[in-house]
Every structure is written in C-alpha cells, then in structure tokens.
C-alpha positions as CSV (number, residue, x, y, z in Angstrom):
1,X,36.2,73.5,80.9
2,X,35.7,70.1,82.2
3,X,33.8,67.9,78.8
4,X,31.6,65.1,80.2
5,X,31.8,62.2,77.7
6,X,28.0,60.4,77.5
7,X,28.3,56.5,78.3
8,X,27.2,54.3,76.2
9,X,24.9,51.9,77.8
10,X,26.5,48.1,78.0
11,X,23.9,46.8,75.6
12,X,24.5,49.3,73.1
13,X,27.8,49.0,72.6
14,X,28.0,46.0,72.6
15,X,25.6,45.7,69.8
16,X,27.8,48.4,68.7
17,X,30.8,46.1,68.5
18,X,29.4,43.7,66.8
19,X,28.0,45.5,63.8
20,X,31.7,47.0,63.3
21,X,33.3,43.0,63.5
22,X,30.7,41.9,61.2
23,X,30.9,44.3,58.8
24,X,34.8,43.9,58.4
25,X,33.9,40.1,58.3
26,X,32.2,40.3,55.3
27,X,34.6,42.9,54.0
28,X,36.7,40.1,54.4
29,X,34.9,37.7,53.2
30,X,34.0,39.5,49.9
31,X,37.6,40.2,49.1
32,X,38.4,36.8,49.9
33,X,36.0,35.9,47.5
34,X,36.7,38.2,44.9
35,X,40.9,36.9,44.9
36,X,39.5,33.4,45.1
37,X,37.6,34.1,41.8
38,X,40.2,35.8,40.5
39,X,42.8,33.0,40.8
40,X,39.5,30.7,39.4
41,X,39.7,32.8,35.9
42,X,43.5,32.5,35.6
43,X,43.0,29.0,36.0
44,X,40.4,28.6,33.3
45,X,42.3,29.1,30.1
46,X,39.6,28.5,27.9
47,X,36.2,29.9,27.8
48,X,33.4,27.4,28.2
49,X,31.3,27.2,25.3
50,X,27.7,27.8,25.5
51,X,26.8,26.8,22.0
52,X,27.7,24.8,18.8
53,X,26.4,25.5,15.7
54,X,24.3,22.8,13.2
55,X,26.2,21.8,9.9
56,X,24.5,20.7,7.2
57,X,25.0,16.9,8.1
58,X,26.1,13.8,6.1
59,X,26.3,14.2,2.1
60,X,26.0,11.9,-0.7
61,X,28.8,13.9,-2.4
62,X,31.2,16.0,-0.5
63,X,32.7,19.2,-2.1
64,X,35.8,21.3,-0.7
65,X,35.2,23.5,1.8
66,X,36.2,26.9,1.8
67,X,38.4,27.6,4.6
68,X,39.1,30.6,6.5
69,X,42.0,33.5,5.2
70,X,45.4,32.5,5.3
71,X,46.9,33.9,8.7
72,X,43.4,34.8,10.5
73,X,43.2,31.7,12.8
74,X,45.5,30.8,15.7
75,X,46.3,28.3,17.7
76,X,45.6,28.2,21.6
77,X,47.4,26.5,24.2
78,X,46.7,24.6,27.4
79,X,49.2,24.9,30.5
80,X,50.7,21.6,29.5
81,X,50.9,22.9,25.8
82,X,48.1,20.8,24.6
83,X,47.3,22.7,21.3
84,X,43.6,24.1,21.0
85,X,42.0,25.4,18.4
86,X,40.9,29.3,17.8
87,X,37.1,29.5,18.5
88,X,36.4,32.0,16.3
89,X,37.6,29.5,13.3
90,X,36.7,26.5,15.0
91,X,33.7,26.4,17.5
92,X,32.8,23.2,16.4
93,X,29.9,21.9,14.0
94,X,27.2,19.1,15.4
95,X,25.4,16.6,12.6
96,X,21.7,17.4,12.9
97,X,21.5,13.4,12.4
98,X,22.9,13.1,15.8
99,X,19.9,13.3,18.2
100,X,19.2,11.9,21.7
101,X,16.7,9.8,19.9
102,X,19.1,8.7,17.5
103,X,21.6,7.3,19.0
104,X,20.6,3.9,18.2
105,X,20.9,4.2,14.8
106,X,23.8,6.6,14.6
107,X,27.2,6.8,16.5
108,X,25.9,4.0,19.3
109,X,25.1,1.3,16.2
110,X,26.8,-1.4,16.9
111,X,27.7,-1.9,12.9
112,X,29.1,1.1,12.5
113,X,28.3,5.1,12.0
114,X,31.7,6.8,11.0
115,X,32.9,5.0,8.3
116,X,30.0,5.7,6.0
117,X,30.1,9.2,6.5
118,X,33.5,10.4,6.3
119,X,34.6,12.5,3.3
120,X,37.1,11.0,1.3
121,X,41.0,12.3,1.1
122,X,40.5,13.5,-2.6
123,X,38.1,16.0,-0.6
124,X,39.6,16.5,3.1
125,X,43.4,17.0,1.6
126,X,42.7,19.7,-0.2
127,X,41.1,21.3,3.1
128,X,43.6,20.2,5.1
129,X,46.8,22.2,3.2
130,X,44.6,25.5,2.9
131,X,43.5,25.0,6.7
132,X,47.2,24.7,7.2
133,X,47.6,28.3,5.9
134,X,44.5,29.6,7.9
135,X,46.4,28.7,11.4
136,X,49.6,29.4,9.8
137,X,50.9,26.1,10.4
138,X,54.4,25.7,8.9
139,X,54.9,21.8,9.8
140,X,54.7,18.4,8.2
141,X,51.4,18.1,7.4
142,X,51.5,14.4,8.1
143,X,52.5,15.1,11.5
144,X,49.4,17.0,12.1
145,X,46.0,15.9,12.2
146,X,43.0,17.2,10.0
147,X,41.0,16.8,13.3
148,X,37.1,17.1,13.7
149,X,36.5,19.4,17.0
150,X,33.8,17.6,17.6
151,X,34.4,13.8,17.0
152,X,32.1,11.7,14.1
153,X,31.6,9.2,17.1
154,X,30.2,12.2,19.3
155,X,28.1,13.9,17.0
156,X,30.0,16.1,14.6
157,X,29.5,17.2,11.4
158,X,31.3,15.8,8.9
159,X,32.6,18.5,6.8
160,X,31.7,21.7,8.2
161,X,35.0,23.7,8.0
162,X,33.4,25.1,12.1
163,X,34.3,21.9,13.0
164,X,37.8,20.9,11.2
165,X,40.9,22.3,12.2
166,X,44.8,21.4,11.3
167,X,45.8,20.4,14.9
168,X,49.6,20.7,15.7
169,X,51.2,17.7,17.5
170,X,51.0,17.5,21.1
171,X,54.3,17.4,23.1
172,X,56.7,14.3,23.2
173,X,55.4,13.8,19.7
174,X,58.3,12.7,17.8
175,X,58.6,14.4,14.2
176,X,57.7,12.2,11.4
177,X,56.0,9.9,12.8
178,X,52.5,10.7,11.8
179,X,49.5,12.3,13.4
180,X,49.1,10.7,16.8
181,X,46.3,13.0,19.1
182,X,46.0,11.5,22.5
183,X,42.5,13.5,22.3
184,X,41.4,10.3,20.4
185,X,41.7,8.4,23.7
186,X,39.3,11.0,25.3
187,X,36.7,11.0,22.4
188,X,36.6,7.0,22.6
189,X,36.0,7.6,26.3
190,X,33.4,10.3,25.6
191,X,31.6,7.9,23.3
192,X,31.4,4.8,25.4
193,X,29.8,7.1,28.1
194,X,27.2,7.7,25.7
195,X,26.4,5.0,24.4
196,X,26.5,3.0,28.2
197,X,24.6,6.0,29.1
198,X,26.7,7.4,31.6
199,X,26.6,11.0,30.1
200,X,23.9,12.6,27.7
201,X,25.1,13.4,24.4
202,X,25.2,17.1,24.8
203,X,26.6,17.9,27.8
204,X,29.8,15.5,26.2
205,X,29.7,17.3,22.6
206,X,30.0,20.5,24.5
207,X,32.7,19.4,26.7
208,X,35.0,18.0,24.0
209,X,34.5,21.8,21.9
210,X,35.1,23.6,24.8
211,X,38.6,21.9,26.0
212,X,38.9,18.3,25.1
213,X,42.2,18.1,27.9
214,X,39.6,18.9,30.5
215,X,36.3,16.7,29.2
216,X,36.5,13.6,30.8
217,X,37.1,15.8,34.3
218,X,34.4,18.0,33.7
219,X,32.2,14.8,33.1
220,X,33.1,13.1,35.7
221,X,34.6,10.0,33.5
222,X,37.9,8.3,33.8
C-alpha cells in the first residue's frame, strides 16, 4: 500500500524550525548559565554576610570575656591561604556608637577615637590565650594577632568576643617576629574611604566581616 505523506506548508515549517532552534537555544543558554553559576560559587569561598550583630559598645571598665569552647571554632582559608575566621564564632560585633550620624565625633575625629576605647592587655590577654584554645591555635601567641573582625576605626565593638578572634599569621610571615596582618593596610583604606566619603559606613563594615582579602575590590577602593 502506497502511504501518502501530508506536506507541510512552507510557512509552517518554517515556523516549525524555528521553535525547535530556539528552544535548544535556550536549553543552551540555561545550561550555560547554570555551569557559569556553578564555577561563580566555587569561586566564592566565603559566604557574604547579610548581618552583624550590635555589642554592647564602649565601657568605662572592661571585664573578660567569655570565649567560646576549647576546639569548637575553626579557622577558614582563602585561595592564597589568607586565614579567615569561623563565622559561627566570629561574625563580627558593630559599636552602636558608630552611626552614620556619628561619624564626626567617632572613628572620623580628627583627635582620635580608638585609643580611648580599647580594653587594656590586663583584660584582652586573658581573652586572647583562651581564644587561642577556641580555634585550637597551637602557635606563638605573639605571632598571632588578637584581631577585631570588624576594625575600632570602622565601627566595631570593642570587646564583644563576636568580633575578636586569635588570627593565625598570614603567609611569608616569618616566625617570631610579632603579629604583622596586612588586613591592617585594608582597614586603614576602608577607613579613609569613610571618612573622605567615598563609601558609606555599612556597606564597608560588612565588607571587612565578610572577607577582608576581597573588601577593597568589592568596594571599588584601591
């Protein structure tokens, strides 16, 4: 038996065509996009973060801080080996004297801010050995700095243990020579852009919690 095949008129198939290219376009397209977000996530080691908590601010008189269990913090790393610390332990702690509207009369005072509100040694030494044993941090202490997450010249608090953190030397840091973090160099930046008014004071507080390797990028500060 002889089968006929119906045509398929010129404009129909043609439509035809196109409705099977474009749909394998975006086929494409979507599993281009998903790879690309894919290789996007692998190169984000660190999760942004989306909020810092308040400490209680300055104090007349500064006690110890309790610190978290021995063991029960870790240490994260950048690709370069920057360390990081474990936001669990350390998401950072803000000064609630630290405002927009402050800035004036806080970290942008030309006197002078930090000084007058730092806790003393007798108080932060004792923090710093039992923060030692909450990241499991077997060094010299004195090559590793009792670092605030969130810098007193952007904002931080002062003695919230959130926002202090025994913070391993970087690499090409040669042993014994004392604490030497080049994310000083980035929290100086951070607070010049500030203060000149380059950047707003949260958007730069969050940065320097999130990653502080990556905060001058993400600002758009050099």
């Amino acid at each position: 038996m002889h089968i006929r095949h119906a045509r398929i008129p010129a404009t129909a198939a043609a439509i035809l065509t196109l409705a099977v290219t474009g749909c394998a376009s975006a086929a494409a397209h979507d599993s281009a996009a998903s790879a690309s977000s894919s290789m996007d996530l692998r190169a984000q080691p660190v999760a942004k973060a989306t909020s810092i908590p308040t400490g209680p601010g300055p104090q007349r008189h500064y006690t110890v801080q309790h610190q978290p269990a021995p063991g029960t913090c870790h240490v994260r790393y950048t690709r370069d080996k920057q360390p990081l610390p474990d936001p669990k332990c350390t998401p950072g702690a803000l000064n609630p004297d630290v405002t927009p509207a402050t800035l004036d009369s806080t970290i942008c005072r030309p006197s002078g801010y930090t000084k007058g509100i730092r806790p003393p040694y007798s108080i932060t030494g004792k923090e710093k050995r039992a923060n030692a044993q909450s990241y499991s941090y077997n060094g010299p202490l004195a090559d590793a700095e009792y670092d605030h997450l969130v810098s007193l010249e952007l904002g931080g608090d002062p003695n919230d243990p959130r926002n202090l953190w025994v913070e391993p030397p970087s690499p090409g840091h040669r042993p014994g020579a004392g604490a030497n973090n080049p994310k000083d160099v980035v929290e100086s930046k951070l607070h010049a852009a500030i203060c000149s008014g380059q950047v707003q004071l949260r958007p730069a507080q969050v940065a320097i919690a999130t990653d502080w390797t990556t905060a001058l990028k993400r600002l758009g500060i050099r």
